[in-house]
N, C-alpha and C positions, 0 to 999 in steps of 0.2 A: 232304599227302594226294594220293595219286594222284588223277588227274581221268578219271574212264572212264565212258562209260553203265553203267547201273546193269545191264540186260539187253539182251541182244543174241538174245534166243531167236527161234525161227520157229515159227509154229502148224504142226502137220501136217495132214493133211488124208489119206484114202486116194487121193483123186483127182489129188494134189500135180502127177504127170507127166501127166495128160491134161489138164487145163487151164490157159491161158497164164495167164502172172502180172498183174492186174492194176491200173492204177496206181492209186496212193493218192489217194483224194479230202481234201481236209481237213473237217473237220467243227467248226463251231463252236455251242456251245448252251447258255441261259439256260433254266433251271426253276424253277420256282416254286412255292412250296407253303405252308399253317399248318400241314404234317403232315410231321415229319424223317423221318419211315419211311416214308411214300409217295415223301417225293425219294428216299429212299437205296434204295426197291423199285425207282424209273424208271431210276436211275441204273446200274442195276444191268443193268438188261434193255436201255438202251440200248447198254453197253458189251459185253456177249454178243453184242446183234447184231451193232453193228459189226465184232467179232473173226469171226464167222462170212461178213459181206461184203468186209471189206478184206480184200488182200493178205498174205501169210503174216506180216511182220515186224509187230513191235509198234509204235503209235503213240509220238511224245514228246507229253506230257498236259502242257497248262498248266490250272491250272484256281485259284478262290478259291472260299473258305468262307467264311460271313457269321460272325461273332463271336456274333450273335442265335441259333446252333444249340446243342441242351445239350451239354454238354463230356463226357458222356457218349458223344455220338452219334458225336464228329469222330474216333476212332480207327474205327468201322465205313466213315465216307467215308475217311479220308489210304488203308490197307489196302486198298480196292477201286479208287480210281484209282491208286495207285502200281503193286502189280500187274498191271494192266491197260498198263502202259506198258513203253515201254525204258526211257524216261527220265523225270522230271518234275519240276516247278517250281511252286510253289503260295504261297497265304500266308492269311492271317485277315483278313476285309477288312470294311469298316464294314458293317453292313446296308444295302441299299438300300431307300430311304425308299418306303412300297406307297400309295395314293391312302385304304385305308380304316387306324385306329385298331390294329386289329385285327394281329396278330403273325403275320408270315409272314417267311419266309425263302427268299433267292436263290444259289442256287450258279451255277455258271457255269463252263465250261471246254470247253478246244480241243481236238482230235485231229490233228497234227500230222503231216506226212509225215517220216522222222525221217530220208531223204536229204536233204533242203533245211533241217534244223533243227538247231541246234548250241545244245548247253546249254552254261551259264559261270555261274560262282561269281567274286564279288567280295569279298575282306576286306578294301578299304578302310571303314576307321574313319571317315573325315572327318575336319571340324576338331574341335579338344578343345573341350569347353566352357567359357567363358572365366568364371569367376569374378571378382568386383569385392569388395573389401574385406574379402578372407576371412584371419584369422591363421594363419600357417603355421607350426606347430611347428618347433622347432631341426632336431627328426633329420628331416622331410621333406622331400625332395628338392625342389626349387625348380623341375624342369621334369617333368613326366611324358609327353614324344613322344620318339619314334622318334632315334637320333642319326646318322642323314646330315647329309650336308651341307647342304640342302638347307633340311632341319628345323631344324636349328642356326642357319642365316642368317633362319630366321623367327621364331626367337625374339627373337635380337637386337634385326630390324626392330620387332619389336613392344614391345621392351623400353625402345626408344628413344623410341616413340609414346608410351607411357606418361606420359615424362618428358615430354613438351611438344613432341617431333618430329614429325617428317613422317608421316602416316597411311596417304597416296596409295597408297605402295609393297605396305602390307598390304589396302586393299581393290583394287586393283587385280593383286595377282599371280594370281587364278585366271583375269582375262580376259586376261592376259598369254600366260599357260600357254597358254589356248584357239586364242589368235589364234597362237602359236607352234606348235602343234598342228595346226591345220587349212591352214599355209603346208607347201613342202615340203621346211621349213629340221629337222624335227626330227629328232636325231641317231639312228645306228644302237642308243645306250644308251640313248636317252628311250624309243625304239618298245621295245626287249628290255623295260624297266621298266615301261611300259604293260601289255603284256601279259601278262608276268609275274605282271599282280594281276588280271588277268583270265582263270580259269584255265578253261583249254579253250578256247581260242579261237587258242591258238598257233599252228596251222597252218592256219588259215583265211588265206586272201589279202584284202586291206582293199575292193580292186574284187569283191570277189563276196558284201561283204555288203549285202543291200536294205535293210533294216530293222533295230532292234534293239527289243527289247521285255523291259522289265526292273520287276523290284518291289526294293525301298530301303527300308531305315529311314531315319528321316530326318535322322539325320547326316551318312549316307553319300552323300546324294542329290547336293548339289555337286560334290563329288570325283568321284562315278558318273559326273553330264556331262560334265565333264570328258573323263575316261578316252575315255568314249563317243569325243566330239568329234578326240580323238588317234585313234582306233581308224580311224574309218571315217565322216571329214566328209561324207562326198557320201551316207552314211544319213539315212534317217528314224530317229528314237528318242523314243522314248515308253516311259511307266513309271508306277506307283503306287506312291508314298511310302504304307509301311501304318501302320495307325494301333496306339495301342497296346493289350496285350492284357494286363493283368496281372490282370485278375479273371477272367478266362478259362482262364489255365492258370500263372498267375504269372511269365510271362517279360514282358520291356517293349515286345517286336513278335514277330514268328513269321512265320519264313520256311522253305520245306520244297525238299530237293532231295534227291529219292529218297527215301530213309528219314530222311535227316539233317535235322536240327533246328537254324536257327540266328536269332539273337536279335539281329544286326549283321551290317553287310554289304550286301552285297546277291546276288540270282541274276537269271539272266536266259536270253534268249532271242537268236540272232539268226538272221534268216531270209534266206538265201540270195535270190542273184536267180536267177530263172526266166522264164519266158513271161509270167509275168503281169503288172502295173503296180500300182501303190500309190499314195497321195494320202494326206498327213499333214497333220489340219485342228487347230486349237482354236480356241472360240469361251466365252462367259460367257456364261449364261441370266441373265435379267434386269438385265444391267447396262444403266444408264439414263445417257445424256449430261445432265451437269450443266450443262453450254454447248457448244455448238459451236466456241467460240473455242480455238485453237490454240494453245499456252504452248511456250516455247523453257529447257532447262535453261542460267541464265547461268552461277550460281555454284554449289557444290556440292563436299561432303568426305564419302565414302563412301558413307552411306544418307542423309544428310542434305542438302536441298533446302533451300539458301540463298537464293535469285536465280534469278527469270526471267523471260525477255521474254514479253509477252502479243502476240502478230501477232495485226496487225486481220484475220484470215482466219474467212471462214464456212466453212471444210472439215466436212465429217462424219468417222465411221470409214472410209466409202468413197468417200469424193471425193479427189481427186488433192490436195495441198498446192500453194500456189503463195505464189510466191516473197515472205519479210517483206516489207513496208511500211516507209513513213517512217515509219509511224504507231504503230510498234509502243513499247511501253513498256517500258522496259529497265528492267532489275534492282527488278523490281515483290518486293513482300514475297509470297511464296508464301501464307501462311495468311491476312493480309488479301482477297488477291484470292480465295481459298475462300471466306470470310466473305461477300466484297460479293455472290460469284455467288451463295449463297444468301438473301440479304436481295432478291437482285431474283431470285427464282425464282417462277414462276407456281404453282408447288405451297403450298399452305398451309402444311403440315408441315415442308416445307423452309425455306423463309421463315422460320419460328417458330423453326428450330434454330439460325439465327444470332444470336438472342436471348442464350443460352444455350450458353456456348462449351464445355461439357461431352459438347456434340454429338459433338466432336472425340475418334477413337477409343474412342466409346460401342458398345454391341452393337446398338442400336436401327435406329441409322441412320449405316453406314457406307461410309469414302470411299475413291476410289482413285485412283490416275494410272493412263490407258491411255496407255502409250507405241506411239508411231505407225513404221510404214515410211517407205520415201520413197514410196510410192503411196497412203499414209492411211489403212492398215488396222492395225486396232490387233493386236498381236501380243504382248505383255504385259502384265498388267497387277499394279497394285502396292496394298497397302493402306496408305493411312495409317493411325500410329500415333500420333501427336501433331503440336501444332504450337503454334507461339509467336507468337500475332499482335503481339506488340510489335517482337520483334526478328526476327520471321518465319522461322525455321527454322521447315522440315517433315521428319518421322522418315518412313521408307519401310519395311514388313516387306520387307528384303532383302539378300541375302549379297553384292548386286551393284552395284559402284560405279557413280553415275551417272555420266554423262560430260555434259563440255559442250559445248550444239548440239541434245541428244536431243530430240525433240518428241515432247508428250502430251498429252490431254486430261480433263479433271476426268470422272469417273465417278460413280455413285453406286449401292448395294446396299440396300433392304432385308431383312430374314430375313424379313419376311411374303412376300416376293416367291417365294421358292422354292414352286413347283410338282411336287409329287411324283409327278402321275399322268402327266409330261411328263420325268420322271427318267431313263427308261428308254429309250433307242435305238432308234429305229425300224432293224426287219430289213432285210438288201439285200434290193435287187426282186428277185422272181421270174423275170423275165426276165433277167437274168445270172446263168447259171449259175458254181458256183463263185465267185461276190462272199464274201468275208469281213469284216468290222468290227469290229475292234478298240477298243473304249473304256473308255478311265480316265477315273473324275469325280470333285469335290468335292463330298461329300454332307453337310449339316447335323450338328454335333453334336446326338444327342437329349437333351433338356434333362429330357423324361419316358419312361420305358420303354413299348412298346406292350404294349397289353391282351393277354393270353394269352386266347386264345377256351377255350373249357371243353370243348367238342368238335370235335379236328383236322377239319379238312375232310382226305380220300382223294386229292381233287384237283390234276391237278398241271400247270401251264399253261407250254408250252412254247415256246419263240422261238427258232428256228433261222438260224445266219449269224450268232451276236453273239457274243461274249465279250463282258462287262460289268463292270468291279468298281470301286469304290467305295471313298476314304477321309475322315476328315476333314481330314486332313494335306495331302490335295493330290496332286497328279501333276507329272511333268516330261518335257520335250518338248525337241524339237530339228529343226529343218524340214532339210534336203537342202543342205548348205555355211553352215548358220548355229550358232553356238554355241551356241542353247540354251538354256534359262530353268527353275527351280524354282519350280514357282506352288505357292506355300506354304500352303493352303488357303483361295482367293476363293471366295467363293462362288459355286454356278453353273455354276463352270466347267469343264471338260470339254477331253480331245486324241482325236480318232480319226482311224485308221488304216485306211483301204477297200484292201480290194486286189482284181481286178477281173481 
């Protein structure tokens, strides 16, 4: 597929040669509404005026649809932001959660200057999804990827694991990759290859991109950092893994660039540097320290957490670490010392759930490791998913080998915790003009549909400066020379992007 903007038109104007051109402001904005025809009336009148105030070329439009809109309605919205652009990038993204009962709906989308913005399509698949115990008929083929070489050497590695091999090799080749990736060992074929699956972005220079901003199924999401991370280390990158959509229009996610529809993959954005400055944050809304006490990973095979030392250390998330102790307790049982932290926790609830070892990857009340910087600030965080207090393995949701040395500390979530009317991003100040923020979040699966009110409200409540969207699946991030992380939907949690 050729990779081109979709339109390159210029509005005309009679007055075109009497007044200078002038420059594009970016415009970022969150609407709100119980009524699809009031957004789709505002949305409407917003993008006529800006066509009428901005400069003659057309904007590139990033923008998300809530899933909660009738599938009726989203061909009247994708037709009037597409139109309205040169280019655009869009997707179906979870509802974000309103503080009342009551069924409204959030759209959200940018106006981009489309000299400083470059769109890019990704058809990385990810990894395959790995089946366990399944009979394979005679006539079917025994591998279904790609046959480079590449792919071929990882079958192998994995075929070898199987039998009773070394594992190390296959949770460890994408941080491999990364860390070969962001050195300035990789070869003139890995960058051609890179980019190659990154289409449109060919002849962009790697020092002139600031940022990248991308949306992912989330197969592809690994691979995606990945790429990222080869692409353009010294970027910010942030994304929304979207969640799925098949009672919506029958695809498994929905992702939009230009008129095109695609269902894998991923699209994206990246944004030039300019005059301005950017700051790439994540944080988790309501995650609660289980103990202050700092754990060291001793032992450990892939996602699984064998062994670790417990430092006598009182650090918090933002106190500096200092240096283990004699005292510290080597190759402690991980899920026992979960257990004891809970049986001595000043929380009633908590206390109670060490009772009751069912606690352990329950929905009620669950755990995670915040793993830490070398300056104490937690910077990922992981869910457990099981754990063995006899023989003490702990499982981790994660594509990403632990390593041994990592420091992290016990966490804890519950889903009562989440706060919906605190869901939503506060706008940049007023006083910086031209602030933008960018945020992806992990929003609550709904366990019950919200009440359809019986008569729309007209109303439509606006937030200016935000792009906002929302999945259950999670977002993924990458700070300025670091590899990067897929937070696989913790709750809570949240990556934004200020540019200033």
């Amino acid at each position: 597929m050729a990779f081109f903007p979709r339109k390159t038109q210029f509005r005309r104007s009679s007055s075109a040669f009497l007044v200078q051109r002038r420059s594009f402001t970016d415009q970022l904005s969150l609407f709100t509404s119980t009524s699809p025809s009031s957004l789709l009336s505002h949305l409407r009148s917003h993008l006529s005026s800006n066509q009428n105030t901005q400069q003659e070329q057309l904007p590139v439009i990033l923008y998300s649809l809530p899933t909660s809109l009738p599938s009726s309605s989203l061909p009247s919205f994708l037709s009037l932001l597409q139109e309205s652009a040169s280019s655009s990038i869009g997707l179906l993204s979870s509802p974000i959660p309103a503080p009342s009962s009551s069924l409204s709906h959030t759209i959200s989308f940018a106006l981009l200057n489309p000299a400083t913005t470059k769109v890019f399509r990704s058809e990385s698949k990810g990894r395959r999804k790995v089946t366990v115990g399944r009979w394979r008929p005679l006539n079917e083929p025994a591998a279904s990827v790609d046959s480079s070489a590449s792919s071929s050497s990882r079958e192998v590695e994995l075929a070898n694991a199987f039998e009773g091999g070394d594992w190390s090799s296959i949770w460890d080749a994408p941080r491999q990759d990364q860390q070969r990736g962001g050195s300035s060992t990789l070869s003139g074929e890995e960058s051609s290859s890179v980019r190659s699956r990154l289409k449109g972005l060919g002849d962009i220079e790697n020092a002139a991109i600031d940022s990248l901003i991308v949306l992912s199924t989330p197969t592809a999401a690994s691979s995606l950092l990945q790429d990222l991370f080869f692409l353009a280390p010294d970027s910010s990158r942030l994304g929304l893994i979207t969640p799925p959509t098949p009672f919506v229009n029958g695809r498994p996610f929905t992702l939009y660039l230009n008129e095109s529809v695609f269902e894998d993959g991923a699209v994206g954005l990246a944004l030039l540097r300019s005059s301005s400055s950017s700051v790439l944050s994540v944080e988790w809304e309501g995650m609660e320290l289980l103990s202050p006490l700092v754990c060291e990973v001793k032992e450990a095979q892939g996602n699984l957490l064998l062994g670790i030392n417990v430092i006598d250390d009182t650090a918090t998330v933002t106190t500096p670490l200092r240096t283990p102790s004699s005292s510290s307790s080597s190759n402690s049982n991980p899920t026992q010392h979960l257990i004891s932290l809970l049986a001595s926790s000043p929380s009633p609830s908590l206390a109670n759930s060490a009772i009751g070892k069912a606690w352990l990857g329950g929905k009620e009340k669950e755990f995670f490791l915040g793993f830490l910087t070398d300056g104490g600030k937690v910077h990922r965080v992981k869910k457990i998913l099981s754990g063995d207090p006899k023989r003490g393995g702990m499982a981790l949701d994660s594509e990403e080998s632990l390593r041994e040395g990592e420091k992290f500390i016990f966490l804890h979530h519950s889903s009562s915790a989440f706060d919906a009317s605190t869901s939503s991003p506060s706008s940049p100040s007023s006083a910086k003009v031209g602030c933008r923020l960018f945020a992806f979040s992990t929003v609550p699966e709904a366990s019950l549909p919200p009440i359809a009110t019986t008569k729309d409200s007209s109303e439509v409540v606006v937030q200016e400066g935000v792009f906002q969207s929302g999945s259950e699946k999670g977002f993924l991030f990458g700070e300025r020379g670091t590899e990067g992380s897929v937070d696989g939907g913790v709750p809570g949690g949240s990556v934004r992007l200020l540019t200033v």
